[in-house]
LUMDRENZA-954357 format. One record per residue (C-alpha): x negated, y negated, z negated; residue in one letter. Coordinates in steps of 0.25 Angstrom, whole numbers, plus 5000, padded with zeros to 4 digits. Layout:
# residues N
XYZa...
This chain:
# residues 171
500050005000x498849924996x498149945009x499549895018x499649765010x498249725012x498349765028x499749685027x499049565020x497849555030x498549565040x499449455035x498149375033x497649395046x499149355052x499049225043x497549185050x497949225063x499149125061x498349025054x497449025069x498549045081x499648945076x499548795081x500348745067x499748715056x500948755049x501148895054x499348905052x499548875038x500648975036x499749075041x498749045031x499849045020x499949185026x498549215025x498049175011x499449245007x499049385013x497549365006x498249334993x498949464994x497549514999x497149464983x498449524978x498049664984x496549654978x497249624964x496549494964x497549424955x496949284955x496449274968x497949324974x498549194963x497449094968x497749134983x499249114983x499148994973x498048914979x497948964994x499448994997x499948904987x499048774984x498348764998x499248805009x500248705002x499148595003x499048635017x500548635022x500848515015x499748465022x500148505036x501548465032x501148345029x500248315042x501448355050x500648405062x501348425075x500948515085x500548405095x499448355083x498748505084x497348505092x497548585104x497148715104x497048795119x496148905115x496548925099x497049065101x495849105113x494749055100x495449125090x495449245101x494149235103x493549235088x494349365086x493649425096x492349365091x492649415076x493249545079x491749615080x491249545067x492549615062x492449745067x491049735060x491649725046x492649815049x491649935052x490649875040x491949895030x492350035037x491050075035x490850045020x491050165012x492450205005x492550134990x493750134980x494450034985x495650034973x495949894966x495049874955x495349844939x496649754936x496049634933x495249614945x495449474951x496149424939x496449294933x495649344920x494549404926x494349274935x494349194924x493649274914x492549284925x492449144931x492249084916x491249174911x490449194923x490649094930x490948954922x489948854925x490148884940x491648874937x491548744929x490548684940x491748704950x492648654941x491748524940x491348524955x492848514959x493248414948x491948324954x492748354968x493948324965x493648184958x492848154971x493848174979x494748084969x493947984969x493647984985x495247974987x495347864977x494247784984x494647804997x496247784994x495647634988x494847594996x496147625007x497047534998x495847414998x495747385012x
């Protein structure tokens, strides 16, 4: 059962890249990435990887792609706006062709590995817990130098907009 719901999911995935590529909306592109980061948070859900499954869904499907649908809502792009495009779907032809040998490659390099036990491993594998319990012990000063990092960022770029916003309103 497993192995059908990862074959359904990839599939789904690669429907959702595919769509992203061919169609000429950006609506009906960013549906098809909705599509995708959906199937590869299932992917997560089937590796028993609670907290990557929760942060996909939540910050990909969730946070971002209603950022980027507001977004291209909100520039109301017509299809007369779009660059053209004559030879989108010959390029995209063309670098399947070019990458199909690089993947039969992998294909024959994963066939050839030899046979492991490939059954779920322990309970609490990806866990929130776990994460946590990991990140702070291991981890803390790297973790708290991000955390200073993108507080340092995100004043930067307060203060970029406020100067920029006045120095609009001034002339």
């Amino acid at each position: 059962m497993i192995d059908i719901l990862f074959i359904g999911l990839s599939f789904m995935a690669i429907a959702g890249g595919i769509t992203m590529l061919t169609h000429k909306q950006p609506m009906y592109a960013a549906l098809g990435l909705l599509i995708s980061i959906l199937a590869v948070s299932g992917l997560f859900a089937l590796l028993s990887a609670t907290f990557l499954f929760m942060v996909q869904i939540i910050v990909y499907a969730g946070a971002i792609m209603t950022l980027l649908l507001f977004i291209l809502m909100f520039l109301n792009i017509d299809e007369h706006d779009m660059p053209q495009e004559p030879k989108k779907v010959r390029n995209i032809i063309i670098g399947a062709i070019v990458m199909l040998p690089l993947n039969i490659v992998i294909l024959k390099a994963v066939s050839a590995l030899p046979e492991k036990d490939m059954s779920i491993i322990e309970n609490n594998f990806g866990g929130i817990k776990e994460l946590g319990m990991l990140l702070y012990q291991n981890w803390l000063i790297s973790f708290e130098l991000i955390s200073i990092l993108l507080l340092v960022a995100l004043v930067g770029a307060v203060v970029l907009a406020k100067r920029k916003k006045s120095r609009g309103t001034q002339s």
